[in-house]
N, C-alpha and C positions, 0 to 999 in steps of 0.2 A: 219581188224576188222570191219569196219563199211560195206565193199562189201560183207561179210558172213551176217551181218544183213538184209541190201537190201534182199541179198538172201534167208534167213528166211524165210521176210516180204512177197515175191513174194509165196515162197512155200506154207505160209500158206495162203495167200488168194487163190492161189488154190482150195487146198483141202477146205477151207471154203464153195465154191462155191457149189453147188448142181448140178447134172449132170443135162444133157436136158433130159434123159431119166426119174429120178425122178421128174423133173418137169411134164413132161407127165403123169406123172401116178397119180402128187399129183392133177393135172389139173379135168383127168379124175373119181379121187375121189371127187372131190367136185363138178364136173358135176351132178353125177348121186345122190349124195345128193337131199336131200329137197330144194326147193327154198325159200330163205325168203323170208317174204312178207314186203307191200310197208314200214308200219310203223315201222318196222326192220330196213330195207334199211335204212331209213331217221335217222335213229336215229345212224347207223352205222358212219354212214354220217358225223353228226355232232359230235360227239364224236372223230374220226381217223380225220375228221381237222379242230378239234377247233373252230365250226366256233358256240359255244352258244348264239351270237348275234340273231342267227335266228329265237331260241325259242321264244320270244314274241312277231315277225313277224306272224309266223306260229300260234300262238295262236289267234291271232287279226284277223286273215285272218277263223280261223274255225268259230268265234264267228259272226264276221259278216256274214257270208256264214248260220250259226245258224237261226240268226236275218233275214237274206231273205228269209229263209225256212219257217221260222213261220207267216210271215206276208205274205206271199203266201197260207195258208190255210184258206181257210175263216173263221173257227170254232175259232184260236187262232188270226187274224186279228187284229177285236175291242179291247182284252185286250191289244194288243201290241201297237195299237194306241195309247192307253189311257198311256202305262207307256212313252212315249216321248212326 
């Protein structure tokens, strides 16, 4: 009884598997797909491995990157002077 289940369990992970040949061709379909782009990517990212900690790293890091842009202009300078 329980070497017929083994033997089941073996059969059906088998068949569960997906040939190389369907791998190849699911490969070659998403090859010739659109490529996402970066802010996809990243968001793919953190979603498939949990990693939400990152979000208000990433946000802190665009704001400040914001903040040297603008006080890099001379037009927006002075006011940004003045709000620190």
């Amino acid at each position: 009884m329980i070497a017929c289940r083994a033997t089941e369990n073996v059969k059906m992970t088998e068949q569960s598997k997906p040939s190389p040949r369907g791998q190849a061709e699911r490969f070659a379909q998403q090859a010739a797909g659109k490529p996402a782009g970066l802010l996809r990517e990243s968001m793919d990212f953190l979603r498939h491995n949990k990693k939400w900690w990152l979000i208000p790293i990433v946000l802190l890091l665009l704001l400040v990157s914001a903040l040297v842009f603008l006080t890099g202009n001379p037009v927006t300078a002075p006011m940004m002077y003045t709000m620190f």
